[in-house]
N, CA, C and O atoms as a GROMACS GRO file, in nm:
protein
  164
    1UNK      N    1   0.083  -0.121   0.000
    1UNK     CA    2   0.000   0.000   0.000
    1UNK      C    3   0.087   0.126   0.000
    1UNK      O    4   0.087   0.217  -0.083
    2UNK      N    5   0.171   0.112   0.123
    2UNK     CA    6   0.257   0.254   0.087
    2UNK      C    7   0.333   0.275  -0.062
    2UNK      O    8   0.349   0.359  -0.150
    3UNK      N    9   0.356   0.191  -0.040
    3UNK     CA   10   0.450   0.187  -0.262
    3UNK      C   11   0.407   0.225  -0.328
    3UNK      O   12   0.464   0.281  -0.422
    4UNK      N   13   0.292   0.216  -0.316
    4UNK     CA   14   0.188   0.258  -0.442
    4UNK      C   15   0.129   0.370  -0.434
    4UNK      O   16   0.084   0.438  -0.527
    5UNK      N   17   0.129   0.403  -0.271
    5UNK     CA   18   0.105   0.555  -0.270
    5UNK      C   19   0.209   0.681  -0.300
    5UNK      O   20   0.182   0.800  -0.318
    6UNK      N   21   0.333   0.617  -0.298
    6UNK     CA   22   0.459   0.677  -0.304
    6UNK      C   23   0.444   0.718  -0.428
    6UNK      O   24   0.431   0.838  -0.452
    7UNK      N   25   0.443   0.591  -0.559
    7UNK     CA   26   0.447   0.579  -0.666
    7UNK      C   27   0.334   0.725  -0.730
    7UNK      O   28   0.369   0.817  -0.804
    8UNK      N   29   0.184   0.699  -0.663
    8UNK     CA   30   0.155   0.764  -0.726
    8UNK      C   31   0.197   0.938  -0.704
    8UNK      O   32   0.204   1.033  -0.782
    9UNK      N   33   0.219   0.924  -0.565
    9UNK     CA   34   0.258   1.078  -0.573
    9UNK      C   35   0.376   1.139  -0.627
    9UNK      O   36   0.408   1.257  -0.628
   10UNK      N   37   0.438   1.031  -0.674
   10UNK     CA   38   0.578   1.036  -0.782
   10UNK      C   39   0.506   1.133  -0.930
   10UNK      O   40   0.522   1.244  -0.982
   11UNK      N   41   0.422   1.006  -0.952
   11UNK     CA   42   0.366   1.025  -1.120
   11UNK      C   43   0.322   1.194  -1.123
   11UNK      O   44   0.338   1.270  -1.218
   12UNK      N   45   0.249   1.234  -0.964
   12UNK     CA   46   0.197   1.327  -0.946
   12UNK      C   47   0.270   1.485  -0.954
   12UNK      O   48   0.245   1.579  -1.030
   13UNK      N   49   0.361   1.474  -0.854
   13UNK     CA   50   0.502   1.552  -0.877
   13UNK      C   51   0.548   1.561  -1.013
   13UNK      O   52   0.574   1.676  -1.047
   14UNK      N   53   0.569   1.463  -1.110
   14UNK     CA   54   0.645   1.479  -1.226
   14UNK      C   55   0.528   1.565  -1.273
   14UNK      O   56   0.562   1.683  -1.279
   15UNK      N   57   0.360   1.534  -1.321
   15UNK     CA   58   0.300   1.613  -1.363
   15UNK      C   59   0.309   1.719  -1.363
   15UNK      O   60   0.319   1.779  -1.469
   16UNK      N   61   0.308   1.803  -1.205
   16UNK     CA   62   0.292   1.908  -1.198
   16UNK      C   63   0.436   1.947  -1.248
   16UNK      O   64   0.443   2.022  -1.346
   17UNK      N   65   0.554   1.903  -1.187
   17UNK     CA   66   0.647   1.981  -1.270
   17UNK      C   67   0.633   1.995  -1.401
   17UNK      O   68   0.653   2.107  -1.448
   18UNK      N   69   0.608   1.920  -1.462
   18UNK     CA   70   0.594   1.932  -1.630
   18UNK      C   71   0.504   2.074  -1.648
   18UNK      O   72   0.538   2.170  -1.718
   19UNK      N   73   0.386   2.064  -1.569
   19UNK     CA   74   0.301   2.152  -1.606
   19UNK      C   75   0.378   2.313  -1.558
   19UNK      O   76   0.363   2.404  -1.639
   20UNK      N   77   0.451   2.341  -1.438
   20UNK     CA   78   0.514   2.452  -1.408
   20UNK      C   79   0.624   2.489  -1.496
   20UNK      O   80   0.665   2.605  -1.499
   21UNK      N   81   0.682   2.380  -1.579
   21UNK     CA   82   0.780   2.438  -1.686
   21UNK      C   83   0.716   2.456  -1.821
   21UNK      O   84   0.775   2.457  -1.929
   22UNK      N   85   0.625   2.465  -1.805
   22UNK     CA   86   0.524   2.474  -1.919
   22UNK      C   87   0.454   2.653  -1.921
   22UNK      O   88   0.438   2.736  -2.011
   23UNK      N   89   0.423   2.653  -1.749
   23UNK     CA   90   0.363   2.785  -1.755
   23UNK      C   91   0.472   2.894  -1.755
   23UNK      O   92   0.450   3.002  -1.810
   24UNK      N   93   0.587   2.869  -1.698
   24UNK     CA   94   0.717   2.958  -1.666
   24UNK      C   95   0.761   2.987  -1.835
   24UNK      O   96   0.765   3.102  -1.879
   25UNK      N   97   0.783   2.903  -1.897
   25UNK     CA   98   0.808   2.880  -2.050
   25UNK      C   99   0.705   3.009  -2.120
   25UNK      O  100   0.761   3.107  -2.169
   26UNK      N  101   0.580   3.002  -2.120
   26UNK     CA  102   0.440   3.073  -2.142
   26UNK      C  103   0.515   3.247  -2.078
   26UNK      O  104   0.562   3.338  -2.146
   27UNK      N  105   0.504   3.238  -1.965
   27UNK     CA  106   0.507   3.378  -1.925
   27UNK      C  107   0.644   3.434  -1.904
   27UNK      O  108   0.669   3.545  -1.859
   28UNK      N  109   0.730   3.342  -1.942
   28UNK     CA  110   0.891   3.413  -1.989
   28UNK      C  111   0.837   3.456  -2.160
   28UNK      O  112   0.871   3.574  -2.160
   29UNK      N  113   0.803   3.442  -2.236
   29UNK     CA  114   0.732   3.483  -2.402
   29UNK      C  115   0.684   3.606  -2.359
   29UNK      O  116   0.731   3.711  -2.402
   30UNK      N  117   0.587   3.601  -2.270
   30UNK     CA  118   0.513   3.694  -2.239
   30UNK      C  119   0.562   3.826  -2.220
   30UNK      O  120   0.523   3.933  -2.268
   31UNK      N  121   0.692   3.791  -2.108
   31UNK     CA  122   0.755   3.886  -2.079
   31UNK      C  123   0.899   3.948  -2.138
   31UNK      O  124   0.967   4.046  -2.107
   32UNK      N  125   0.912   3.840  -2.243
   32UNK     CA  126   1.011   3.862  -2.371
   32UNK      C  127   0.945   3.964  -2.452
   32UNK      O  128   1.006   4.052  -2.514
   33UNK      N  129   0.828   3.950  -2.450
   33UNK     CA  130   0.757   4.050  -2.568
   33UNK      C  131   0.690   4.187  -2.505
   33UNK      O  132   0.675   4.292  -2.568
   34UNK      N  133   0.658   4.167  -2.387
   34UNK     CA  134   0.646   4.326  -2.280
   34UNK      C  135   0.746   4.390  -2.324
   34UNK      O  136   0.731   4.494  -2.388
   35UNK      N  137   0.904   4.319  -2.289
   35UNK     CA  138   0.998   4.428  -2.268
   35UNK      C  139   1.056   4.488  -2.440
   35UNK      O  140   1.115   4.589  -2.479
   36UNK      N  141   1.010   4.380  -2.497
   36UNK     CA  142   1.044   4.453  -2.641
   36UNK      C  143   1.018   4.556  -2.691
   36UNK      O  144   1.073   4.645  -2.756
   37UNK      N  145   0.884   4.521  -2.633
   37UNK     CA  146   0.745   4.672  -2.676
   37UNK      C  147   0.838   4.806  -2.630
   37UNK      O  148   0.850   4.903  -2.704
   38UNK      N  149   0.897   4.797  -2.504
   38UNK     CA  150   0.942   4.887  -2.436
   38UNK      C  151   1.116   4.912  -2.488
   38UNK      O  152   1.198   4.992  -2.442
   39UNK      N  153   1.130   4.816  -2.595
   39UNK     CA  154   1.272   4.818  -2.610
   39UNK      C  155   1.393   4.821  -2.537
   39UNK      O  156   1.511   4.848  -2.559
   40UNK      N  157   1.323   4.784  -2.444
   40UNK     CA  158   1.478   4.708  -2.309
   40UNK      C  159   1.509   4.551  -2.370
   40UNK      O  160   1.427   4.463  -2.398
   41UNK      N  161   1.629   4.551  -2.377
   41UNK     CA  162   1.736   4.406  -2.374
   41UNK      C  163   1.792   4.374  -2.289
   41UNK      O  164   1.863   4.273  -2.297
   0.00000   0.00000   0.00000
């Protein structure tokens, strides 16, 4: 029983990381293209 609860909160963790380098990815664009507008490099 514990193994499997381990396991799943493994699968669970990887999800969400996947999903947080997903949104960080999203709103680094976001903020690549703010500062352009503004012409800071």
């Amino acid at each position: 029983m514990f193994f499997h609860e381990a396991a799943t909160l493994d699968e669970e963790i990887k999800t969400l990381r996947i999903h947080l380098a997903q949104k960080l990815q999203l709103q680094n664009g976001q903020l690549k293209k703010m500062l352009e507008r503004f012409d800071v490099s």
